[in-house]
PDB file of the backbone (N, CA, C, O) and the ligand in Angstrom, with CONECT records:
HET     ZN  A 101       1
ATOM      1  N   UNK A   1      46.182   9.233   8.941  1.00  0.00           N
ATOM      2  CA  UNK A   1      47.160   9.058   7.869  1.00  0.00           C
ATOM      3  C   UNK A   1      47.994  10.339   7.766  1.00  0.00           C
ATOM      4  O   UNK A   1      47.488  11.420   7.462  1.00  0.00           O
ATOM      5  N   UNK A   2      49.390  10.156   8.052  1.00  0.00           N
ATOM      6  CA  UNK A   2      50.206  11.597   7.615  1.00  0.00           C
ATOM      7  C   UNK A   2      50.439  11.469   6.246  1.00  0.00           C
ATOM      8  O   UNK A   2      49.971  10.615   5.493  1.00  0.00           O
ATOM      9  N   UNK A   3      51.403  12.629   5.914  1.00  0.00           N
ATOM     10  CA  UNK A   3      51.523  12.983   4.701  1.00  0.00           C
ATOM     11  C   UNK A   3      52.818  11.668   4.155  1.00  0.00           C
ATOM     12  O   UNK A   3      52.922  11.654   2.929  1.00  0.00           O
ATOM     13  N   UNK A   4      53.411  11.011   4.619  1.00  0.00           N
ATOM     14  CA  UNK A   4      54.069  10.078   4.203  1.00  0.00           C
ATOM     15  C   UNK A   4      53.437   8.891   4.108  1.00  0.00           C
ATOM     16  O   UNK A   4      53.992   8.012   3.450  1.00  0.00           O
ATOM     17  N   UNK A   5      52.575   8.709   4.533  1.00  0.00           N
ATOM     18  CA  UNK A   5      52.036   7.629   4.290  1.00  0.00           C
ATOM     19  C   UNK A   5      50.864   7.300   3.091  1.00  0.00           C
ATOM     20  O   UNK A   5      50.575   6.292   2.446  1.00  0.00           O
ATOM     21  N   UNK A   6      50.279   8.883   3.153  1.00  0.00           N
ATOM     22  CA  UNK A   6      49.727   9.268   1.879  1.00  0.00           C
ATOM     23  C   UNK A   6      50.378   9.235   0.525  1.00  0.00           C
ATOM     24  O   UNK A   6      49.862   9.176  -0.591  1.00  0.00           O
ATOM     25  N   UNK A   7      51.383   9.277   0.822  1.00  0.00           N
ATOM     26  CA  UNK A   7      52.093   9.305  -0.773  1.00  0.00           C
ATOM     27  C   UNK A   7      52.529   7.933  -1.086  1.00  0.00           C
ATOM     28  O   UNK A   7      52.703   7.320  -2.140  1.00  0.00           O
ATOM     29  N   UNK A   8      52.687   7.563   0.520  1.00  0.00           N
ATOM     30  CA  UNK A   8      53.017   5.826   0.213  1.00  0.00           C
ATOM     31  C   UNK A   8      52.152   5.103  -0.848  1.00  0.00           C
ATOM     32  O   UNK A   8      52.506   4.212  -1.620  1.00  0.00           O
ATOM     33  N   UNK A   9      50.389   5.951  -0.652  1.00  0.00           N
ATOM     34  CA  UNK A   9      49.610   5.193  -0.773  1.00  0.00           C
ATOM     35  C   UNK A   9      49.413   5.569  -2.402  1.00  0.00           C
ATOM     36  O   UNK A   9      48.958   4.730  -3.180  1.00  0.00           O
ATOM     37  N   UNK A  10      49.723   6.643  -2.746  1.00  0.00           N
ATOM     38  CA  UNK A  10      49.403   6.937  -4.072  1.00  0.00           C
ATOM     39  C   UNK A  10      50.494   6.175  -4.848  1.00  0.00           C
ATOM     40  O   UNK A  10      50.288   5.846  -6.016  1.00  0.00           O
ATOM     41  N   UNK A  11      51.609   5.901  -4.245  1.00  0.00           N
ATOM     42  CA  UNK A  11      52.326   5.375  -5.039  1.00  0.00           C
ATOM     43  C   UNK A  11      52.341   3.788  -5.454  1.00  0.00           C
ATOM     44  O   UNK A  11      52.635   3.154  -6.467  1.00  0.00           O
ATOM     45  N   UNK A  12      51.737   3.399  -3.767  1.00  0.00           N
ATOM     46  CA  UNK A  12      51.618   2.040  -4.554  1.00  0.00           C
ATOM     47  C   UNK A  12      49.958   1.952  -5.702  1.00  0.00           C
ATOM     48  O   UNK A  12      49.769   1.034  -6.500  1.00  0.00           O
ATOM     49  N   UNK A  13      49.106   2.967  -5.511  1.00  0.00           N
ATOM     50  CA  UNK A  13      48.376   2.687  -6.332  1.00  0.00           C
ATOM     51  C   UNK A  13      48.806   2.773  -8.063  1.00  0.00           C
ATOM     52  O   UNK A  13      48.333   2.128  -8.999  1.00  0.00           O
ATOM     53  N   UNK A  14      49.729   3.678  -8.060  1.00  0.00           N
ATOM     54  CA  UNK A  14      50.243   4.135  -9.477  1.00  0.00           C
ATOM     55  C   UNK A  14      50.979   2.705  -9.704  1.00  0.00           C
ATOM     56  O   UNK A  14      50.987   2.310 -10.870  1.00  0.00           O
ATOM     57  N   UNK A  15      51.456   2.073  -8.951  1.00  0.00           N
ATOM     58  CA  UNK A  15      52.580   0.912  -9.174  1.00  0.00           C
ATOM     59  C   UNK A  15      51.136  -0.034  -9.755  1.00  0.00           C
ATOM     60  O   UNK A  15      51.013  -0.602 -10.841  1.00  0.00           O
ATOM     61  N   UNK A  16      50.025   0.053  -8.469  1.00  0.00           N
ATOM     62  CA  UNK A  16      49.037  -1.566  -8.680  1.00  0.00           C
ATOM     63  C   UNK A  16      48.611  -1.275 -10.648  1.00  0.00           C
ATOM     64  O   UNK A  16      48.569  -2.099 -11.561  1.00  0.00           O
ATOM     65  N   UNK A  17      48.390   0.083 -10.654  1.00  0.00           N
ATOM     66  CA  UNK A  17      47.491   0.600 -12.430  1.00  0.00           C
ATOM     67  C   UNK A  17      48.022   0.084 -13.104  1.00  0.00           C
ATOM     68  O   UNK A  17      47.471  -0.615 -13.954  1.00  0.00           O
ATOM     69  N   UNK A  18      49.848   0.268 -12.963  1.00  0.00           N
ATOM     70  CA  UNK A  18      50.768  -0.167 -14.496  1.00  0.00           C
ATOM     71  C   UNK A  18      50.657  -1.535 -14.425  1.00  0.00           C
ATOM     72  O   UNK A  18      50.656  -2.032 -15.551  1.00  0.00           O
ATOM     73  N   UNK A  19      50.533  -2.607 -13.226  1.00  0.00           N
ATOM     74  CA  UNK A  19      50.125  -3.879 -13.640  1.00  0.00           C
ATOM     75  C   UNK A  19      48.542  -4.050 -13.241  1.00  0.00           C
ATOM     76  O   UNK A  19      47.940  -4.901 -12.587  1.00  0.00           O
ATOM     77  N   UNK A  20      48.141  -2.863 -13.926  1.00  0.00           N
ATOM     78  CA  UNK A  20      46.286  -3.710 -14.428  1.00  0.00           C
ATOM     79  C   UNK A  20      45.420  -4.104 -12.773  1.00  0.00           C
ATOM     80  O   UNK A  20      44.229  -4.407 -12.851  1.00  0.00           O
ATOM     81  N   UNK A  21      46.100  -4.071 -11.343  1.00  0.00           N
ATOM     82  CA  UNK A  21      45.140  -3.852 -10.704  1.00  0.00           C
ATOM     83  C   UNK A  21      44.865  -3.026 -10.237  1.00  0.00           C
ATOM     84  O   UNK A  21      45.665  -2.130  -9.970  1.00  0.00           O
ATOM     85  N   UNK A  22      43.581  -2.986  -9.938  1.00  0.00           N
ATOM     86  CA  UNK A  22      43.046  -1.783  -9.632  1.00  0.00           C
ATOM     87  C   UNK A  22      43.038  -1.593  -7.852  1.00  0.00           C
ATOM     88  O   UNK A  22      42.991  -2.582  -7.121  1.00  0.00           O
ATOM     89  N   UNK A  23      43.093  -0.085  -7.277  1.00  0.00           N
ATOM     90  CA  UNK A  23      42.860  -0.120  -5.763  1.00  0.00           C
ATOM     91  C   UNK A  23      41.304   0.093  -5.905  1.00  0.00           C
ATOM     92  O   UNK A  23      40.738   0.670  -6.834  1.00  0.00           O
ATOM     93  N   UNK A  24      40.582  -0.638  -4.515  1.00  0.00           N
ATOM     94  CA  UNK A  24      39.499  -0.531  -3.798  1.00  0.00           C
ATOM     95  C   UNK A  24      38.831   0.287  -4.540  1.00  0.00           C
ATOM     96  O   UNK A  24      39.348   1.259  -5.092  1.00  0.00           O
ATOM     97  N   UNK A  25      37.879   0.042  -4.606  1.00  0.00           N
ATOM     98  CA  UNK A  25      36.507   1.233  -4.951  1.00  0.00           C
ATOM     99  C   UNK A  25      36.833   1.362  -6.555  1.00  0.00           C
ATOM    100  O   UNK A  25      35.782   1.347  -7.195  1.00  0.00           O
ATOM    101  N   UNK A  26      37.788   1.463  -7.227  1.00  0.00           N
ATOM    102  CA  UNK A  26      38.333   1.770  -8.531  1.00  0.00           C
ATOM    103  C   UNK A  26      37.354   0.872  -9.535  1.00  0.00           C
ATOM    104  O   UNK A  26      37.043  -0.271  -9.201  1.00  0.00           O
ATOM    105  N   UNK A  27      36.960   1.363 -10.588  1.00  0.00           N
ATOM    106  CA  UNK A  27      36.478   0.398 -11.601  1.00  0.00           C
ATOM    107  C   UNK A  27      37.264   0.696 -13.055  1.00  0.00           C
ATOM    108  O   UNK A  27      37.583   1.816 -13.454  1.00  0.00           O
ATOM    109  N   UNK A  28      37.510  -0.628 -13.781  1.00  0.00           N
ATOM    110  CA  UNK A  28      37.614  -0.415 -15.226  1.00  0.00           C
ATOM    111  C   UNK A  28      37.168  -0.937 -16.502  1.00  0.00           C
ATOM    112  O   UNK A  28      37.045  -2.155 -16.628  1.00  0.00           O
ATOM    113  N   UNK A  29      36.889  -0.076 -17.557  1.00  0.00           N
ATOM    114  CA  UNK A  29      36.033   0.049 -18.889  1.00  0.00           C
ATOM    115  C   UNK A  29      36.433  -1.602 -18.926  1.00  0.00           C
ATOM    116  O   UNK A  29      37.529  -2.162 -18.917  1.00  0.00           O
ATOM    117  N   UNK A  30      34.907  -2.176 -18.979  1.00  0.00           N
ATOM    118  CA  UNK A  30      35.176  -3.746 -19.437  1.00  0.00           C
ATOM    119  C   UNK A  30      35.456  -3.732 -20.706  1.00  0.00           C
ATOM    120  O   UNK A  30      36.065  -4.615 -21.308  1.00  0.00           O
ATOM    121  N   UNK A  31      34.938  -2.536 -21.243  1.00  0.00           N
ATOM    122  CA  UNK A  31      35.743  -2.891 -23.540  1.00  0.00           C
ATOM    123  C   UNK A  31      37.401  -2.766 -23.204  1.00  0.00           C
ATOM    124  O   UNK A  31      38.230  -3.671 -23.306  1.00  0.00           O
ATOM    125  N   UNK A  32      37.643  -1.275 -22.744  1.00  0.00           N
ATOM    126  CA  UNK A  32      38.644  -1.211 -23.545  1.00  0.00           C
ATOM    127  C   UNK A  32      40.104  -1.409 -22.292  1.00  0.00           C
ATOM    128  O   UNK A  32      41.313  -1.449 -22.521  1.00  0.00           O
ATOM    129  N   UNK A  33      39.345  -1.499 -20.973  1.00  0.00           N
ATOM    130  CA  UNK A  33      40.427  -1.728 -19.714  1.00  0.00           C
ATOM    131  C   UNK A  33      40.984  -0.377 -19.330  1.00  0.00           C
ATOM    132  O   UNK A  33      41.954  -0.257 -18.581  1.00  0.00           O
ATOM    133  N   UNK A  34      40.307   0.672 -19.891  1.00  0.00           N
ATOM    134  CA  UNK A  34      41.002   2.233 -18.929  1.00  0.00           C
ATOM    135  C   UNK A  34      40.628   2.315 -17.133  1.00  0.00           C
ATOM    136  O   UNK A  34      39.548   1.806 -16.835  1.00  0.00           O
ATOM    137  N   UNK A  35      41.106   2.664 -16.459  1.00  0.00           N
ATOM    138  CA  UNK A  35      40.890   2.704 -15.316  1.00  0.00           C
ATOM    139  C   UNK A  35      39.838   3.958 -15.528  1.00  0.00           C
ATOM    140  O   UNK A  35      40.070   4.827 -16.369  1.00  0.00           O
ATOM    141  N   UNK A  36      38.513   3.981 -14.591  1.00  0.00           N
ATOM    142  CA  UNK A  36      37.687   4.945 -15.216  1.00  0.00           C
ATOM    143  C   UNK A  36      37.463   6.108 -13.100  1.00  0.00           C
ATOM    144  O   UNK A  36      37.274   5.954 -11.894  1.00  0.00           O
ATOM    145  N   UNK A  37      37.760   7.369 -14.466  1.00  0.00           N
ATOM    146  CA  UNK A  37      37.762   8.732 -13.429  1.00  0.00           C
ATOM    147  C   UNK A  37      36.673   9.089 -14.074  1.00  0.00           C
ATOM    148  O   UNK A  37      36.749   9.262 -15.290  1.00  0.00           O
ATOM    149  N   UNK A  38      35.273   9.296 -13.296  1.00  0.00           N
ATOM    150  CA  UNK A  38      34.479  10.060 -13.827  1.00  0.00           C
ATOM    151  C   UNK A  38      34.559  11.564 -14.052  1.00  0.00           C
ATOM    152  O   UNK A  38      33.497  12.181 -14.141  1.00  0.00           O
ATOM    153  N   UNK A  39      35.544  12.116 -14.137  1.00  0.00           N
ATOM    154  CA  UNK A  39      35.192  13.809 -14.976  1.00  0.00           C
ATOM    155  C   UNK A  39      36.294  13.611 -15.976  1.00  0.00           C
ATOM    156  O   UNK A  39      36.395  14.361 -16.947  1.00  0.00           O
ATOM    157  N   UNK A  40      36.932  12.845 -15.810  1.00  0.00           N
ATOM    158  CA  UNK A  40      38.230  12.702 -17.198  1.00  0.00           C
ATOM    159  C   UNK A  40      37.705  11.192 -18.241  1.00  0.00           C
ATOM    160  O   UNK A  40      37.889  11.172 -19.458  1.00  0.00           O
ATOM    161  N   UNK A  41      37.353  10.565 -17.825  1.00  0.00           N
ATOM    162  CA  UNK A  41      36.876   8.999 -18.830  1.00  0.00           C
ATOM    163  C   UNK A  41      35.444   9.081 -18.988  1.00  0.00           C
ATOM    164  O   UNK A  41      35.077   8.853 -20.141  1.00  0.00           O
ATOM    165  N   UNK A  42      34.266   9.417 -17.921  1.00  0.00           N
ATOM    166  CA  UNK A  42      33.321   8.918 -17.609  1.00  0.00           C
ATOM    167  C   UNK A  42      33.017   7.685 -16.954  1.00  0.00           C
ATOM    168  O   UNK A  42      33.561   6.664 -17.375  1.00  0.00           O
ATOM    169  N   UNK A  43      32.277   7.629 -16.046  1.00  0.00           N
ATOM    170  CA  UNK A  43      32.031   5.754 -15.819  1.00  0.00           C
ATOM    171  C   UNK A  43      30.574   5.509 -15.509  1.00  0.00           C
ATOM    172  O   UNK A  43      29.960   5.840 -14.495  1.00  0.00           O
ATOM    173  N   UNK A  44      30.004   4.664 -16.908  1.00  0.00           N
ATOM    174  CA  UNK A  44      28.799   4.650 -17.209  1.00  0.00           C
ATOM    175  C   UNK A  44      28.657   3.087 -16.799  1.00  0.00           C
ATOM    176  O   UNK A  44      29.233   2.092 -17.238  1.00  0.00           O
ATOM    177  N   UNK A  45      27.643   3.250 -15.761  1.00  0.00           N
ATOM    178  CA  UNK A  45      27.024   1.963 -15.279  1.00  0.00           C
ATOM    179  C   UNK A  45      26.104   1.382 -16.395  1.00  0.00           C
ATOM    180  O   UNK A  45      25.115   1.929 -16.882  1.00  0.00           O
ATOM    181  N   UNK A  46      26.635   0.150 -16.707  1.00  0.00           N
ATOM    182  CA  UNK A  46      25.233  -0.600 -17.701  1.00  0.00           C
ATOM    183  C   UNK A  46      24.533  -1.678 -16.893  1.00  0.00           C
ATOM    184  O   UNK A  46      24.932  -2.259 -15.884  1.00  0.00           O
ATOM    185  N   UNK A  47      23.267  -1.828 -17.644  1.00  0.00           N
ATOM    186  CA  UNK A  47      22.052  -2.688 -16.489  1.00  0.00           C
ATOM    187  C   UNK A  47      22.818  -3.699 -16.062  1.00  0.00           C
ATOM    188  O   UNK A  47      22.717  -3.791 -14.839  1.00  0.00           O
ATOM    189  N   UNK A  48      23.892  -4.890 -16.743  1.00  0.00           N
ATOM    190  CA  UNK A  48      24.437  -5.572 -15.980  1.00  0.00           C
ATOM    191  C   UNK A  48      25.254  -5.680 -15.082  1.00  0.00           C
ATOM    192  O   UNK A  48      25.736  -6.708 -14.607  1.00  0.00           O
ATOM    193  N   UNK A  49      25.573  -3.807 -14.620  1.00  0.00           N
ATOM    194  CA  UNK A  49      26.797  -4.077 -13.479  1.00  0.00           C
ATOM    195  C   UNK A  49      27.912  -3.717 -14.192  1.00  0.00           C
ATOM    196  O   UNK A  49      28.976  -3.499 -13.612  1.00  0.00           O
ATOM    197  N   UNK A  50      27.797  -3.633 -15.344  1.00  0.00           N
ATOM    198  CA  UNK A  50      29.718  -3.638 -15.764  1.00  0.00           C
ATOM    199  C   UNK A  50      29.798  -2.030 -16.098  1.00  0.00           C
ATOM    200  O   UNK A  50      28.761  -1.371 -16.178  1.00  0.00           O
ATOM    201  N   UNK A  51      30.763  -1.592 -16.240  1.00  0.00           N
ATOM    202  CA  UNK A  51      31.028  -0.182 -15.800  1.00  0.00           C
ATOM    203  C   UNK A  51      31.884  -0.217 -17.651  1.00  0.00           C
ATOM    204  O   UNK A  51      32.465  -1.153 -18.200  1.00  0.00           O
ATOM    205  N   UNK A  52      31.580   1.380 -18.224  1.00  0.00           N
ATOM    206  CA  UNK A  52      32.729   1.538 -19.584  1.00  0.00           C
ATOM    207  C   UNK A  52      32.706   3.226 -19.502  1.00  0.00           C
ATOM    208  O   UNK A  52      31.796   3.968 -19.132  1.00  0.00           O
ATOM    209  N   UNK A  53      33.673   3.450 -19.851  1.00  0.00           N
ATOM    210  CA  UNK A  53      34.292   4.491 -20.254  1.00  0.00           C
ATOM    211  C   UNK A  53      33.092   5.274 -21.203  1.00  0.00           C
ATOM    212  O   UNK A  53      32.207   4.649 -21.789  1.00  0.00           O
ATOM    213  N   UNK A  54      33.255   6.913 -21.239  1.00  0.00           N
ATOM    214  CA  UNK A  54      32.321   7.049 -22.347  1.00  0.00           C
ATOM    215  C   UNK A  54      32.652   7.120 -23.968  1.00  0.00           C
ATOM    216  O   UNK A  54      31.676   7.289 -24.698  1.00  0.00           O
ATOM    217  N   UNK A  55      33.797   7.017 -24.512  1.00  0.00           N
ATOM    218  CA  UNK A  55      34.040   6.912 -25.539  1.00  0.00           C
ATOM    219  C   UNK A  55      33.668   5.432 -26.187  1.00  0.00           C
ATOM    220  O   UNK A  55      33.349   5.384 -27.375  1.00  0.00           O
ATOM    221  N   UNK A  56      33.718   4.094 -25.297  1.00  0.00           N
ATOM    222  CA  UNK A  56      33.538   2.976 -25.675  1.00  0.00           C
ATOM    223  C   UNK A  56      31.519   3.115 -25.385  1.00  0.00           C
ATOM    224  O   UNK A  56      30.643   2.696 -26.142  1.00  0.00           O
ATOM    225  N   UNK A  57      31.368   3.756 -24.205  1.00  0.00           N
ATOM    226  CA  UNK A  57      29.433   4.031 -24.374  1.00  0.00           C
ATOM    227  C   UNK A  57      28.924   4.371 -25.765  1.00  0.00           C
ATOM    228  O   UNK A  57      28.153   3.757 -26.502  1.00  0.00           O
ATOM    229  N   UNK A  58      29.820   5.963 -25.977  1.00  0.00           N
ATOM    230  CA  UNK A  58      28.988   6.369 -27.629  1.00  0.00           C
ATOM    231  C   UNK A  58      29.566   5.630 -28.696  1.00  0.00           C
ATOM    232  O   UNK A  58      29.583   6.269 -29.748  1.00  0.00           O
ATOM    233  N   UNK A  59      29.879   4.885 -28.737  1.00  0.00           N
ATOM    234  CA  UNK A  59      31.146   3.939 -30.104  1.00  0.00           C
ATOM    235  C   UNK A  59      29.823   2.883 -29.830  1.00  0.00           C
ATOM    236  O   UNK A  59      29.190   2.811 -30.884  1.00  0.00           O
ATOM    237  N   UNK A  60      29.340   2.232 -29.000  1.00  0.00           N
ATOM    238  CA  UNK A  60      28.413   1.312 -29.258  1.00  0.00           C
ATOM    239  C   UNK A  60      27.084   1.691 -29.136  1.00  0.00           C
ATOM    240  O   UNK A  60      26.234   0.853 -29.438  1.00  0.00           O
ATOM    241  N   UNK A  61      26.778   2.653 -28.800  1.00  0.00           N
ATOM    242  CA  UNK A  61      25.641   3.369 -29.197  1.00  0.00           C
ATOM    243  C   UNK A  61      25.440   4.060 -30.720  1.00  0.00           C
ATOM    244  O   UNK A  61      24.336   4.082 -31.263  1.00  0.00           O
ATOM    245  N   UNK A  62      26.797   4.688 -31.412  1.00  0.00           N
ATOM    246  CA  UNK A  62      26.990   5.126 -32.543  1.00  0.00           C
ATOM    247  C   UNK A  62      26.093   3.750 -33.425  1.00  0.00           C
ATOM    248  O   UNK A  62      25.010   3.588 -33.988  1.00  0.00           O
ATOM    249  N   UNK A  63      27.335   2.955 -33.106  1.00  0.00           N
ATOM    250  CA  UNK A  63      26.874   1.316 -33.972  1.00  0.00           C
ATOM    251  C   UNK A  63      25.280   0.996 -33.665  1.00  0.00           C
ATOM    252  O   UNK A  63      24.485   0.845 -34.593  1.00  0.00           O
ATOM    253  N   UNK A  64      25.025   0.939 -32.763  1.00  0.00           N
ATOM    254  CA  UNK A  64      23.145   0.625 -32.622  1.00  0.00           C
ATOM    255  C   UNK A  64      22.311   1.826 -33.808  1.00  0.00           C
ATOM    256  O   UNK A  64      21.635   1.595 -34.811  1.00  0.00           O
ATOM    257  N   UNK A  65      22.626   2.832 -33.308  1.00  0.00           N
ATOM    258  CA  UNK A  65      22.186   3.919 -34.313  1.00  0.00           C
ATOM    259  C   UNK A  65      22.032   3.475 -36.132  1.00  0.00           C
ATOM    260  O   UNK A  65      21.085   3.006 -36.763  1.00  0.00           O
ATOM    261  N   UNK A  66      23.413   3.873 -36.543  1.00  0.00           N
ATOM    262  CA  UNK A  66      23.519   2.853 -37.940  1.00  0.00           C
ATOM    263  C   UNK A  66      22.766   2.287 -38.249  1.00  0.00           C
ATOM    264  O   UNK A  66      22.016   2.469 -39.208  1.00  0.00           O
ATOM    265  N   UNK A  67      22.807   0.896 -36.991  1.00  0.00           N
ATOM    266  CA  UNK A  67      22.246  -0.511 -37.488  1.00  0.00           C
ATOM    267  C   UNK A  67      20.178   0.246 -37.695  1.00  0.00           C
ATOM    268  O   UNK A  67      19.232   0.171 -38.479  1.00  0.00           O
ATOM    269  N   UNK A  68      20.454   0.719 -36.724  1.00  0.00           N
ATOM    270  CA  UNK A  68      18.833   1.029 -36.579  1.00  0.00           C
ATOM    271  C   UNK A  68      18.381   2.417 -36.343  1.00  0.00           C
ATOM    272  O   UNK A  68      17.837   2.678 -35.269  1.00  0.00           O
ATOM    273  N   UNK A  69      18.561   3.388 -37.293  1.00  0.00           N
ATOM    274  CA  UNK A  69      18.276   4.399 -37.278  1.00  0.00           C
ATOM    275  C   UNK A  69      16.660   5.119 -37.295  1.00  0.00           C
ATOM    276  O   UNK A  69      15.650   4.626 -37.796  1.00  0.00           O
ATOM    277  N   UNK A  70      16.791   6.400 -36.598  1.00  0.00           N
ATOM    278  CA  UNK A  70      15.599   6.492 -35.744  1.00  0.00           C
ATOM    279  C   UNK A  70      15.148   7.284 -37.592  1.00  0.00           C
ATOM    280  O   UNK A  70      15.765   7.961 -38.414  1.00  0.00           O
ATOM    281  N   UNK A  71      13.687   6.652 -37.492  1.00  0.00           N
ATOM    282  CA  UNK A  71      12.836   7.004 -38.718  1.00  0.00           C
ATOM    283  C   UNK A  71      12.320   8.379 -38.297  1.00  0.00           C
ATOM    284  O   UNK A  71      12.273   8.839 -37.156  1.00  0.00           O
ATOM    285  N   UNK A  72      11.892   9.018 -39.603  1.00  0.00           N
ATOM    286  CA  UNK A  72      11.032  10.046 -39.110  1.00  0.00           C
ATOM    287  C   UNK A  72       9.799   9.859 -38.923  1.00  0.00           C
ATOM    288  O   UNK A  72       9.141   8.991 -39.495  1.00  0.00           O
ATOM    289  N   UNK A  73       9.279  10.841 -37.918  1.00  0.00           N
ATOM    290  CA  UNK A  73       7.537  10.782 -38.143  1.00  0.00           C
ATOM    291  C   UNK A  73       6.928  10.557 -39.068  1.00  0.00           C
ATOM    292  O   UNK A  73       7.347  10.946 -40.158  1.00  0.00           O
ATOM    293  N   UNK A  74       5.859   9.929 -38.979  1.00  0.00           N
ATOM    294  CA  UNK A  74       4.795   9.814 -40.176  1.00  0.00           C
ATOM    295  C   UNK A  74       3.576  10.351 -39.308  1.00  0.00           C
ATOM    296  O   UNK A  74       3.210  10.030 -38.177  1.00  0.00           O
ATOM    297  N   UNK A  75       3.076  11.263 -40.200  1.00  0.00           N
ATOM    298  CA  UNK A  75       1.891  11.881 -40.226  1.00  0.00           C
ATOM    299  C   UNK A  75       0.836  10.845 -40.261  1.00  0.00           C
ATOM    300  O   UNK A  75       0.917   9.781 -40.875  1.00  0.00           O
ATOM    301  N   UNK A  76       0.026  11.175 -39.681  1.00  0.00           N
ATOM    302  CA  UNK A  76      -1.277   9.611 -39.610  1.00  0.00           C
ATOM    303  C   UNK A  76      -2.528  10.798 -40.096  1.00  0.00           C
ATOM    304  O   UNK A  76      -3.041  11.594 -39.309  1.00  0.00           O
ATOM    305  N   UNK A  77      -2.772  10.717 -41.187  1.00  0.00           N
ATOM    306  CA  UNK A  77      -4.235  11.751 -41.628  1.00  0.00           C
ATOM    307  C   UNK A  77      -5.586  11.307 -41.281  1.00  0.00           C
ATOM    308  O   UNK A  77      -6.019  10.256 -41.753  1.00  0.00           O
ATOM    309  N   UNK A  78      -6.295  12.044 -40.475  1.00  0.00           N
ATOM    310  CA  UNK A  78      -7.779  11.814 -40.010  1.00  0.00           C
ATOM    311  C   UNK A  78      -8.745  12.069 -41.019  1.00  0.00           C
ATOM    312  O   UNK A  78      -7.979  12.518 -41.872  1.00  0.00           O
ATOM    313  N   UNK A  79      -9.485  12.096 -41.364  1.00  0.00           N
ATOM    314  CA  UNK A  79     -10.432  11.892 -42.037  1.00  0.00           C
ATOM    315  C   UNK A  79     -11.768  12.546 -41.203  1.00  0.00           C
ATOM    316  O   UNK A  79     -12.897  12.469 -41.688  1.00  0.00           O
TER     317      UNK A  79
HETATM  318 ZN    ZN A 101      36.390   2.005 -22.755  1.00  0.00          ZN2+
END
């Protein structure tokens, strides 16, 4: 690949993003549809395969929390 053809290629990828497809290998946040760069978005694999961003990871982890917040210890006294 020369250098013209390289740019060919970035460009049509920038063209495929603005209409929503993605190039090869690329994944995006099934919540919120960001195209996901892991050191700028994060891209967190969940057990089913689907890939999210980490702001949409801790936003539904936040909400689990809430719903079910971690109790404190209880002391169990021996006797
Ligand atoms: Zn997201």
């Amino acid at each position: 690949m020369n250098i013209a053809e390289f740019k060919a290629a970035v460009k049509a990828d920038r063209e495929a993003l603005k209409n929503n497809q993605l190039p090869a290998g690329m994944f995006a946040c099934t919540d919120c549809g960001t195209p996901l760069q892991e050191a700028f978005t994060g891209n967190r694999e969940l057990a089913d395969g689907s890939h999210v961003c980490s702001d949409c990871y801790f936003e539904a982890f936040g909400r689990e929390l809430d719903a079910h917040p971690i109790a404190a210890l209880r002391l169990r006294q021996f006797r």
